[in-house]
N, C-alpha and C positions, 0 to 999 in steps of 0.2 A: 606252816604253808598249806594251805589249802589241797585235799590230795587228787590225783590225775582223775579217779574211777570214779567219785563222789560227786565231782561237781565243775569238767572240761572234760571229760571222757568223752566217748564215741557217739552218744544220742545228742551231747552240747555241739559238739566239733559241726557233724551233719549237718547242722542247719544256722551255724555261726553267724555267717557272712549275711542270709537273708534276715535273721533276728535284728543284726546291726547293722539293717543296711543304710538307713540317715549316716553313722560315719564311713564309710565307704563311698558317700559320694565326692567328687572333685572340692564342690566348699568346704570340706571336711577334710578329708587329706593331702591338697596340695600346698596350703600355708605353713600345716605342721611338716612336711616334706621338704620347701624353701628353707626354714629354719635350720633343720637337720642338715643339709645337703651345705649351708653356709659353715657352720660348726666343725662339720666333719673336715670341710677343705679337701687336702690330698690325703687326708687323712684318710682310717676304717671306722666304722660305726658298730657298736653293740647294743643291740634291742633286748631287753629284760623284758620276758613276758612276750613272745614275738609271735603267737598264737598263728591264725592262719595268712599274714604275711602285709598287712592292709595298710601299714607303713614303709614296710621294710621292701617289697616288691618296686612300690613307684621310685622307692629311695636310690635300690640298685641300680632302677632305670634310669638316673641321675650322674649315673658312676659312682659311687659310692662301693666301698667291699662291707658288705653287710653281713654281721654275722648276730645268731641270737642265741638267748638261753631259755628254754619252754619245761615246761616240765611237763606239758599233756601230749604224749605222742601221738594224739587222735591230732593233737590241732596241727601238729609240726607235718603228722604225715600230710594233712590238706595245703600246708602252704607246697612242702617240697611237690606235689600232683598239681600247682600251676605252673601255667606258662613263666619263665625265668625264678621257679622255685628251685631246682637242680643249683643254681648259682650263689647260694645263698645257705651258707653254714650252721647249724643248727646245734647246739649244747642242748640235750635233755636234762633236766633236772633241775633242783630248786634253787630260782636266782638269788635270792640271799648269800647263797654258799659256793654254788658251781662257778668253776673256771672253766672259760671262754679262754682259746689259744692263741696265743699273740697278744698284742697291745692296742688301743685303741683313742680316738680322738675327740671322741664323744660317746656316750651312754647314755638310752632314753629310757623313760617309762612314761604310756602312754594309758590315757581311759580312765583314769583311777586305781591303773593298776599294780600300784604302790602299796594300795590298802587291801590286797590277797595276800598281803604279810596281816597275819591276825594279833602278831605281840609286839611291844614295840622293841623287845630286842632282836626279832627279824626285821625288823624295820632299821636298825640300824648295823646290824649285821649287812642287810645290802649296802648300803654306802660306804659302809670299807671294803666291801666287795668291789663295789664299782671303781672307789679309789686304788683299789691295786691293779686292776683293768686299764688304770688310764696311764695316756702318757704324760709328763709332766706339763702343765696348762691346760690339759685339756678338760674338759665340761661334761657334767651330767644333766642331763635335760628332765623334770617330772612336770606332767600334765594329770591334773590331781583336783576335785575338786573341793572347796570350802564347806564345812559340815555345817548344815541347814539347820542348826539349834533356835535358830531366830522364829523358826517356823514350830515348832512346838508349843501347845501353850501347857500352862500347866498341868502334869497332870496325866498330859500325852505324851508317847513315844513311838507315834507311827505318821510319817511323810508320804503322801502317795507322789508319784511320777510319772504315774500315766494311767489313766482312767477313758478302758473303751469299752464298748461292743460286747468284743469277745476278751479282752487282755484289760489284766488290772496288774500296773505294778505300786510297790510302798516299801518303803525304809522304815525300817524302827532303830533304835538308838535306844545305848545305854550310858547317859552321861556320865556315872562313876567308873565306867574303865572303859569308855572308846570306843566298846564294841558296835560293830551297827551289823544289822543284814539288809539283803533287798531279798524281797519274796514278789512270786511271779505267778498269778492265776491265768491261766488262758482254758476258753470254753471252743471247741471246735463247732460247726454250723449244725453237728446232728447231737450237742449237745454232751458231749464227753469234753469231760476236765482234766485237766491237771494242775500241779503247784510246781514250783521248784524254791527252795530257799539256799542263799549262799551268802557264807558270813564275811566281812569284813573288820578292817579297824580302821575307822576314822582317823587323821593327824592333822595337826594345826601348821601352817605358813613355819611360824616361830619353831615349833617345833621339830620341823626338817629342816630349818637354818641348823640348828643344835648336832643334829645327827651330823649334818657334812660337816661340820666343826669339828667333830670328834676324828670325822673320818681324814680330813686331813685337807676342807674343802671349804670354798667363803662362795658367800651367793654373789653373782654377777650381776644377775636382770630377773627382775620378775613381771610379768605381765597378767594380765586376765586374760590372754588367748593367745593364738598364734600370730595373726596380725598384729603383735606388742601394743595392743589401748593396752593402757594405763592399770595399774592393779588398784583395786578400790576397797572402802569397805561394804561397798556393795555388793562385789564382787563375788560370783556366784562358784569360779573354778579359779586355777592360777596355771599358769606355765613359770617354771622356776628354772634357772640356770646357775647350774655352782661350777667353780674354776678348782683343779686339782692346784694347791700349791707349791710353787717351785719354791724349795729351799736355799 
């Protein structure tokens, strides 16, 4: 797992929300919110990876009992320091492993934040996580997106994502075992730089079918977004639903 001080620490947390502020806005969080808020019913909700709150806040607002598992207390203390953050329960430590207290009705992971597990037996380590978190029927939600291999040509192992001004972002990939990172240049206006690089592990559709298999889970729905269009092979992200099986 990715560690608190290294790379969501206090200089990430700072300036989170404005970094990402395209998802923070209403097209962006309110369909993945409707989903959640359906799922959940009268049920509680558990956010893996629940950073500085940017689902989990409108979710509350919903009625929803929202609790989460973080492991960057830089980012947990920003959610709990907004408005309706105090109402909203916070597990420090790594979601693979930590227990969250109580039972719940659904479980999300949101952003790609699936793939801050770097092995894939943290990777499946969290899905029996989450299955022992759930109540029976109930659903783990991942918002995850599809590994851009198709965009490589041969030869190359680097994807840009964003090409400006001042900020260059790029993926590289390592087909023979998964790994990718995203690496971040930003040039400020008088001219000082910096980098930041943070590793990931890419995972395939099929491949988190297998994992909730193991964990005790069948996929329900899968979409290319929160608005449920259709999942494609063109399809650039997924939104996935698995059902905890009643025995």
């Amino acid at each position: 797992m990715i560690d608190d001080d290294g790379y969501f620490g206090e200089s990430v947390a700072a300036t989170y929300d404005e970094s990402a502020a395209a998802m923070f806005t209403a097209d962006a969080v309110d369909p993945a919110v409707g989903v959640l808020a359906e799922l959940a019913g009268e049920g509680r909700a558990l956010e893996l990876g629940i950073g500085t709150g940017r689902i989990a806040l409108p979710l509350a607002g919903h009625g929803v009992e929202v609790h989460g598992i973080e492991l960057s207390r830089a980012m947990a203390d920003r959610l709990r320091a907004k408005p309706g953050g105090e109402a909203v329960g916070v597990t420090v430590g790594d979601f693979a492993t930590a227990r969250a207290p109580g039972t719940f009705s659904v479980a999300y992971l949101v952003f790609n934040t699936i793939m801050n597990l770097t092995t894939q037996d943290a990777q499946v380590d969290c899905f029996r996580n989450v299955a022992d978190h759930l109540e029976p029927g109930g659903t783990f939600v991942v918002e995850v997106m599809v590994p851009q291999l198709r965009k490589l040509p041969p030869g190359q192992n680097a994807v840009p994502f964003h090409v400006g001004e001042n900020r260059l972002g790029f993926d590289t990939y390592d087909v023979a075992t998964q790994a990718m990172a995203s690496h971040h240049v930003n040039v400020t206006e008088d001219g000082q730089g910096s980098f930041r690089s943070i590793p990931f592990r890419y995972v395939w559709p099929a491949e988190l079918d297998l994992m909730a298999r193991l964990a005790g889970m069948r996929l329900r729905d899968r979409w290319e977004d929160w608005g449920r269009q259709p999942f494609t092979a063109d399809s650039e992200q997924h939104v996935s639903v698995w059902e905890k099986v009643v025995d």
